[in-house]
Wavefront OBJ file of the C-alpha trace (Angstrom):
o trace
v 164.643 111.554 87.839
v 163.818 108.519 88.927
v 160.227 106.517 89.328
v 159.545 106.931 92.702
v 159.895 110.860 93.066
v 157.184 113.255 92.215
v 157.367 117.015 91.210
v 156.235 119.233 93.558
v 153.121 120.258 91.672
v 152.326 116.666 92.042
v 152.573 116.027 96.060
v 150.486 119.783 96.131
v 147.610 117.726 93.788
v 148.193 114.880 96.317
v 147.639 116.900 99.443
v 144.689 118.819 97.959
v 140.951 116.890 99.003
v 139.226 114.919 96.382
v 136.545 117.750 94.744
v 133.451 117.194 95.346
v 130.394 115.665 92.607
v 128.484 118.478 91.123
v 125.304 119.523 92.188
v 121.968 118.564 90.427
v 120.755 121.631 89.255
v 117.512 122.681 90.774
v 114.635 123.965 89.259
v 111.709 125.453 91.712
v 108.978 124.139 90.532
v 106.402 125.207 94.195
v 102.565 126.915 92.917
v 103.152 130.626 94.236
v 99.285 131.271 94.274
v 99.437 129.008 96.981
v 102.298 129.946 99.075
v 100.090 130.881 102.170
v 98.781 128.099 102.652
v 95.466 128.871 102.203
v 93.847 127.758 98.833
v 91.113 130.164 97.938
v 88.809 129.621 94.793
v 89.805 132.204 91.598
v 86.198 132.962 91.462
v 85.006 133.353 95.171
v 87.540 133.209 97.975
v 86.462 130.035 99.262
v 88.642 127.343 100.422
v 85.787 124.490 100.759
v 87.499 122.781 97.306
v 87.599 119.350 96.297
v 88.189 116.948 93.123
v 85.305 116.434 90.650
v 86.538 113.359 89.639
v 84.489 112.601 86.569
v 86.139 116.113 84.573
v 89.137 115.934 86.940
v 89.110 119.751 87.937
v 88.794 121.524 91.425
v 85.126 122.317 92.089
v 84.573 125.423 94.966
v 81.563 123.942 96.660
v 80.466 127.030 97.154
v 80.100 129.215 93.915
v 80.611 125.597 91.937
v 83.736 127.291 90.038
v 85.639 124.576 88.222
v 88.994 125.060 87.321
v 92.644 123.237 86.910
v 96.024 123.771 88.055
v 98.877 124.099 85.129
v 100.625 121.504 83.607
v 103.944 120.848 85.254
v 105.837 119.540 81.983
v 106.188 122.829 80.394
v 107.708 124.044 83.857
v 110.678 121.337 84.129
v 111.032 120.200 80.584
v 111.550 123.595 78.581
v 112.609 123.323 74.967
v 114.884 121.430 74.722
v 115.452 117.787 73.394
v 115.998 115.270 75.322
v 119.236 113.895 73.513
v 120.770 117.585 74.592
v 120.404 116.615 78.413
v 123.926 116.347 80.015
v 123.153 116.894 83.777
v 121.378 116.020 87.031
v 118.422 118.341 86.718
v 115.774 117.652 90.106
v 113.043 119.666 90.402
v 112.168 120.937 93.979
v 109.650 118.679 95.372
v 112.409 116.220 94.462
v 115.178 117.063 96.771
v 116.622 115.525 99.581
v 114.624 115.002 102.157
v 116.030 116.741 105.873
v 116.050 114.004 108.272
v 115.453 116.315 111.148
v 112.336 116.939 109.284
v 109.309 116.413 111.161
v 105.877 115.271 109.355
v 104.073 117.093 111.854
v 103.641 120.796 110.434
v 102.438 124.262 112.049
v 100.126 126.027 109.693
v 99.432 130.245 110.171
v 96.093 130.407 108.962
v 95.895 133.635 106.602
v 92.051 134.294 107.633
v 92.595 135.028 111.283
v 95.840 134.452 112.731
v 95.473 131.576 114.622
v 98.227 128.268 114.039
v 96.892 124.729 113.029
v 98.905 121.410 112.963
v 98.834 119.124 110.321
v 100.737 115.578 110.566
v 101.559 115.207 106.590
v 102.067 111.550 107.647
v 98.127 111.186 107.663
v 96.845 114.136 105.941
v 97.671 117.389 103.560
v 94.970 119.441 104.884
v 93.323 120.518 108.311
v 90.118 123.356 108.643
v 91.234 125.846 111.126
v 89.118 125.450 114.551
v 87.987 129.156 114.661
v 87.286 130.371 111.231
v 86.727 127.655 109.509
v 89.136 128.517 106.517
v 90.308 124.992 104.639
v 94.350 125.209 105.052
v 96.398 122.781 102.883
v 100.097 122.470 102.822
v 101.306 123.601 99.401
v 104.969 124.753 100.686
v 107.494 121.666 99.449
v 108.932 121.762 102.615
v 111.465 119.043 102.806
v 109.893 115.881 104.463
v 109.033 114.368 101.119
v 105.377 114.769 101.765
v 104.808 118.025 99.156
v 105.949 116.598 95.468
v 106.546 118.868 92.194
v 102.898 117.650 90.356
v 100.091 115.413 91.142
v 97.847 113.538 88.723
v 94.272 113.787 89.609
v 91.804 110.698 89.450
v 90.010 110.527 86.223
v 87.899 107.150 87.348
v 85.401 107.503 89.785
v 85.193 105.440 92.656
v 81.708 103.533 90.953
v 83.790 103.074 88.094
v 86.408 101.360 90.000
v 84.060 99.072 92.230
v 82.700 97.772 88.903
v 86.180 97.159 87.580
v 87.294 94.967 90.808
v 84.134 93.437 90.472
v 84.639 92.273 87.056
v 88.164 91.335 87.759
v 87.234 89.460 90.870
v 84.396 87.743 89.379
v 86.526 86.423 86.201
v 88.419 84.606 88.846
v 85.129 83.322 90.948
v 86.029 79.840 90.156
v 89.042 78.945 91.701
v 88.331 82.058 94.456
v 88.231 80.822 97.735
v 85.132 80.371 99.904
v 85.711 83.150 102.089
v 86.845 85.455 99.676
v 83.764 84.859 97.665
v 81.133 85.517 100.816
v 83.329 88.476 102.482
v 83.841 90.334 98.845
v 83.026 93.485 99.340
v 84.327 95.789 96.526
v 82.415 99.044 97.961
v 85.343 99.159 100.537
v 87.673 100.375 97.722
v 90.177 103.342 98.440
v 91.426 106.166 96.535
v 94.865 106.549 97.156
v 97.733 108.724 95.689
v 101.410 106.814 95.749
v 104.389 108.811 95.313
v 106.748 108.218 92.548
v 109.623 109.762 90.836
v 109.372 110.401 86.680
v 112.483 110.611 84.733
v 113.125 111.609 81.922
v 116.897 110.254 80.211
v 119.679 110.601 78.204
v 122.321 107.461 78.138
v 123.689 105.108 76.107
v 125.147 101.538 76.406
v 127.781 98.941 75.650
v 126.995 95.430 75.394
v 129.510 92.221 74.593
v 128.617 88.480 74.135
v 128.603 85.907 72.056
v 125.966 84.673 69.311
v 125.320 82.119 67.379
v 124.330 80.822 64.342
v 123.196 77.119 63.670
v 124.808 75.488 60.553
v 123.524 71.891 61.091
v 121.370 69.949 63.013
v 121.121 66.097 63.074
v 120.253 62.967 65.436
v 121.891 60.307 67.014
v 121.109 57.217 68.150
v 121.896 56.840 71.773
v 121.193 53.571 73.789
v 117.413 53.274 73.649
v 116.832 57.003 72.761
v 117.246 59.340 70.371
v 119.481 62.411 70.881
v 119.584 65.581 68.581
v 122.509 66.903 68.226
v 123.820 70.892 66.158
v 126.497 72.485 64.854
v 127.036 76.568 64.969
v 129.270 78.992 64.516
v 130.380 81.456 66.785
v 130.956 84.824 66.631
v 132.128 87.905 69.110
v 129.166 90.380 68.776
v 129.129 94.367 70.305
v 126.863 97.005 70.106
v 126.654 100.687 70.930
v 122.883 102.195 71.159
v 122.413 105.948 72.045
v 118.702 106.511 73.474
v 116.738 108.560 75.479
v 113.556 107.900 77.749
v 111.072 109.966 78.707
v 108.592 109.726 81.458
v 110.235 106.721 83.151
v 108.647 106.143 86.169
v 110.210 104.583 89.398
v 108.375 104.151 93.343
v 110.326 106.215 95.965
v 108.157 104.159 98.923
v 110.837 102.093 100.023
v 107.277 100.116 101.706
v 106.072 99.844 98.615
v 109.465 99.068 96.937
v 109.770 95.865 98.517
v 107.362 93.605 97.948
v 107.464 90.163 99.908
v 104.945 88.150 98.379
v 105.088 86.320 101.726
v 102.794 88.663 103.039
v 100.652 90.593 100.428
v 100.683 91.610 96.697
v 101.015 94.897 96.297
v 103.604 94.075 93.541
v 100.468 94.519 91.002
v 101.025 98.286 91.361
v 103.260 97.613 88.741
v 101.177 95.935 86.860
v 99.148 98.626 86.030
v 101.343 101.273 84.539
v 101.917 103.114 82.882
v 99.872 106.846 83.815
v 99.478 109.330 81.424
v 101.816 111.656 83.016
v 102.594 113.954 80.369
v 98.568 114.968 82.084
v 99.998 115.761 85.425
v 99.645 119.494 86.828
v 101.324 121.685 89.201
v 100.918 120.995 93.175
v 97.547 121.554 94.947
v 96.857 119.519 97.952
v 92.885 120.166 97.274
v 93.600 117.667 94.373
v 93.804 115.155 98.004
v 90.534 116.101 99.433
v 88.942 112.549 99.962
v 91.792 110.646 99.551
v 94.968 109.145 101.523
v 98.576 109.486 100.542
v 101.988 107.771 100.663
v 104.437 109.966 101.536
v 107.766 109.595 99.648
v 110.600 108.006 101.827
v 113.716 107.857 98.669
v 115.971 110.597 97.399
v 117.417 110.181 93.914
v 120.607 108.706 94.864
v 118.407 105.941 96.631
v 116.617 105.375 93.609
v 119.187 105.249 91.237
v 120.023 101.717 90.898
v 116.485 101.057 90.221
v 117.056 103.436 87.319
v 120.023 102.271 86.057
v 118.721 98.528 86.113
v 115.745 99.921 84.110
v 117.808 101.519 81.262
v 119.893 98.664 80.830
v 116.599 96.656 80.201
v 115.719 98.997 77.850
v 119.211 99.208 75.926
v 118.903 95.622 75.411
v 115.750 95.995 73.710
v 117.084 98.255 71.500
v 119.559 95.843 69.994
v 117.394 92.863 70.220
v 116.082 93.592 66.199
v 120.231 93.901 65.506
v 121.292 90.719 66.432
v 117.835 88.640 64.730
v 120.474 86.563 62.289
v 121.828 84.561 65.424
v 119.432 81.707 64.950
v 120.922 80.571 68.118
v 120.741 83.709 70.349
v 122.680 85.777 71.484
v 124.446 85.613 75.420
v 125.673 88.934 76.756
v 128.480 88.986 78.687
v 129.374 92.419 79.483
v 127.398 95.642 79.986
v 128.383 99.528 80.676
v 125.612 102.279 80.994
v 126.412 105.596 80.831
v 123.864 108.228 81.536
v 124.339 111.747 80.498
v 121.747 113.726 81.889
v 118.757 112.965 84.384
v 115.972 115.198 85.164
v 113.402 113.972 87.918
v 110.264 114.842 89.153
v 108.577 113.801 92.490
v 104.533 112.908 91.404
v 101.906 111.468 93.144
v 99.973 108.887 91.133
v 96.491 107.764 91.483
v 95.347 104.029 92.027
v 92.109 102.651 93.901
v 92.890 99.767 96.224
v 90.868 97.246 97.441
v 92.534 94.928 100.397
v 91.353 91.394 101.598
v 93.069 89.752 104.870
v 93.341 85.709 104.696
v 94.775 83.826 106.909
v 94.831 80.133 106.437
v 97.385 77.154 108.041
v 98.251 79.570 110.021
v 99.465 82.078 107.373
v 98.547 85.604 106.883
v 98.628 86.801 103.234
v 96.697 90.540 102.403
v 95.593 90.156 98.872
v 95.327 93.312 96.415
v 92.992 94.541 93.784
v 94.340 97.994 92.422
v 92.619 99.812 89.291
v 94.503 102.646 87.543
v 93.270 105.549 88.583
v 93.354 107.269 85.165
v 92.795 104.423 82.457
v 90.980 101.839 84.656
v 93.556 99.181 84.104
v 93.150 96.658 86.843
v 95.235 94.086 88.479
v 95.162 91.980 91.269
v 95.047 88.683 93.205
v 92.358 86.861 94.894
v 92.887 84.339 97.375
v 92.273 80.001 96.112
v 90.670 77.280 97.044
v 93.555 74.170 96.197
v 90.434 71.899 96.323
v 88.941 73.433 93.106
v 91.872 73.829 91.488
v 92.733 70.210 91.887
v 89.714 69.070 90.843
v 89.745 71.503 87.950
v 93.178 69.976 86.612
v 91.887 66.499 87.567
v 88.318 67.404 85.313
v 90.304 68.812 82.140
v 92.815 65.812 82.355
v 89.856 62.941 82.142
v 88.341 65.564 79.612
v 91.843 65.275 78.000
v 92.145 61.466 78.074
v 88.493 61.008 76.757
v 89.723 63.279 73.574
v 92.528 61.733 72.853
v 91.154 58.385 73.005
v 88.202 59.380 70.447
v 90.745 60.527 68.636
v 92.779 57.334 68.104
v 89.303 55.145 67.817
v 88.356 57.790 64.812
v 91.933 57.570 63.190
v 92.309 53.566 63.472
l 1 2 3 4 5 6 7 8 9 10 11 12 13 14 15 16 17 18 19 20 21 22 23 24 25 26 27 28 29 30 31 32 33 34 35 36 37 38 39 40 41 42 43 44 45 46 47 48 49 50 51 52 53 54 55 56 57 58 59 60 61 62 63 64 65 66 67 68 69 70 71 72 73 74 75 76 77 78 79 80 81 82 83 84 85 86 87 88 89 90 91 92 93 94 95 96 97 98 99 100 101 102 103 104 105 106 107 108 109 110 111 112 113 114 115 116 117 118 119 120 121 122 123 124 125 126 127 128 129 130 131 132 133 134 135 136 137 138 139 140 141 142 143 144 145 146 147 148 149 150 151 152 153 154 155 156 157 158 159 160 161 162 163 164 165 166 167 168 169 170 171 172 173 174 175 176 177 178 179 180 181 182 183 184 185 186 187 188 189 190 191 192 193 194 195 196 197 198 199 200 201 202 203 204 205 206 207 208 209 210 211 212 213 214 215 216 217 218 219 220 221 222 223 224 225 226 227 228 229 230 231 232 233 234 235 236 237 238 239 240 241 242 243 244 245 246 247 248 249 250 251 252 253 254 255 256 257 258 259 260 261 262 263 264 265 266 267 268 269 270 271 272 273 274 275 276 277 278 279 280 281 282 283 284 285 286 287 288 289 290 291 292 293 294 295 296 297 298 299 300 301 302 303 304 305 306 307 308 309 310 311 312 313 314 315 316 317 318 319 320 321 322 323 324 325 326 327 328 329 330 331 332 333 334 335 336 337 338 339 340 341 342 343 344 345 346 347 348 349 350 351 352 353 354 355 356 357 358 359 360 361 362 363 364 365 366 367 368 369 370 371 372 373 374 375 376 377 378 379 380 381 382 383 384 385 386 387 388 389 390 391 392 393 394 395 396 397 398 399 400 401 402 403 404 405 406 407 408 409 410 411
């Protein structure tokens, strides 16, 4: 038989339609106390409930009940390790959002029949117009707007207008002139972002070259001095198995890119990480008071993202391996493979404080964001070039004036 025929078992394969990836496995992870939209206090009935920041629990502000939603890690996590997760697991406020999804949403309101409409673009609650009943939307429908777990505030607003204070006063100096007389911190706002948490199992490949100085030595050269080494080089691989846990990733394509052009809000980054392992199930009372970012990224949109991030971390890993190259090491060539995924949709807390400038005709909107669990704060404040010039102009006569003392002293 020659090369060019096929058996027919072969042209049937051929004919048959590539099969199609497996599907994440899906694990429901929606409050069913709170399926009817209406979200009633254990102790009372009520559904006038908001955040008590300082304990973070749900207080009825009628009877003054306090109590917490569940932890959501014992609900997608189970028992076992990490290193023994092989697939795509996504919990449900995780899917794929429905593009013919609207954000506007008709509520039945379980108290007297009558329908309310809530636009999940601006808000995840609405009081019904004629009995008064609080109705939230706790049902993960699929416009990325209801995620698996929330993590409530834990630093009160107070707390967080004395942090940007602090922050923003450190950097009084150099701040500009109209930053410094239009500061006003007291216009901070609580806001929940919406991110995906991963947990991981992978491992990686890496190939380069290192190497390792055996001599160093100088040359003259013209008028100057050149230094000159010798090193051997050597081929160098490594193979890490690892997992993470809690990895966590923006799904706000807005918030995603971040043109420093225009603003900063790259220093949401720069306060991580949360304490997520403290997040609980899904109540929308946990966003009385609040705004929201509604998540705009399925998993397969913010997969790159994740794969870039556990490359970075594989190359930590064998960064204490390869020490003896003196010289460093250059990698060449990189392969990730993950095993297993398992993701979570969570909405993070972080007060934000905002300043417009505009100057030369520019437009910049500066950010101040505080964590809104540990207090960790970040930001940028808008400068004055004229201080800073004269600051570097001050410290380099200050400069001079040393190091001429200095050679006075030694001669």
């Amino acid at each position: 038989m020659s090369d060019s025929e096929a058996t027919p078992a072969e042209v049937a394969a051929a004919a048959q339609p590539p099969a199609d990836p497996p599907r994440p496995q899906t694990v429901d992870t929606s409050n069913e106390a709170l399926r009817d939209g209406v979200n009633r206090c254990p102790k009372c009935g009520s559904t006038d409930i908001q955040l008590r920041v300082s304990a973070g629990m749900l207080v009825c502000l009628f009877c003054r009940y306090e109590w917490s939603e569940a932890m959501i890690e014992p609900k997608v996590s189970g028992e076992a390790p990490l290193q023994d997760l092989t697939e795509t697991v996504v919990a449900s406020g995780a899917t794929d959002i429905s593009p013919e999804v609207s954000g506007v949403i008709t509520l039945k309101c379980a108290g007297c029949g009558s329908e309310v409409v809530v636009n999940t673009a601006a808000a995840m609650s609405s009081r019904c117009h004629w009995c008064r009943h609080v109705l939230t939307i706790n049902e993960q429908v699929p416009n990325g707007a209801v995620p698996d777990a929330v993590l409530p505030f834990g630093i009160t607003r107070d707390q967080a207008v004395q942090h940007i204070r602090d922050f923003a006063g450190a950097r009084r100096l150099f701040a500009h002139r109209r930053f410094r007389s239009d500061f006003a911190p007291e216009k901070v706002v609580g806001v929940y972002l919406p991110y995906m948490v991963v947990d991981g199992n992978a491992s990686a490949d890496v190939q380069g070259f290192g190497e390792v100085e055996t001599r160093r030595y100088t040359r003259r050269n013209g008028d100057h001095d050149e230094t000159y080494y010798d090193a051997d080089v050597y081929q160098v691989g490594r193979h890490v198995d690892f997992t993470v846990d809690d990895l966590t990733i923006e799904s706000s394509a807005e918030r995603g890119n971040m043109n420093a052009f225009v603003n900063t809000n790259n220093v949401i980054n720069t306060i991580l990480p949360f304490d997520t392992k403290s997040a609980v199930q899904w109540n929308a009372n946990y966003l009385v008071g609040f705004t929201s970012e509604r998540r705009d990224q399925d998993v397969a949109q913010v997969q790159p993202v994740l794969e870039d991030q556990l490359l970075s971390i594989a190359r930590s890993q064998v960064e204490g391996s390869v020490a003896s190259y003196n010289r460093g090491v250059r990698w060449e060539a990189e392969h990730l493979s993950v095993h297993g995924t398992r993701w979570v949709s969570m909405y993070l807390p972080v007060w934000l404080y905002s300043f417009y400038f505009e100057e030369n005709g520019r437009a910049m909107v500066h950010y101040i964001a505080v964590n809104g669990r540990t207090g960790e704060t970040m930001g940028s404040v808008p400068v004055s070039q004229g201080r800073l010039i004269l600051a570097a102009l001050t410290v380099g006569t200050v400069l001079e004036g040393i190091a001429l003392w200095l050679l006075v002293v030694m001669s």
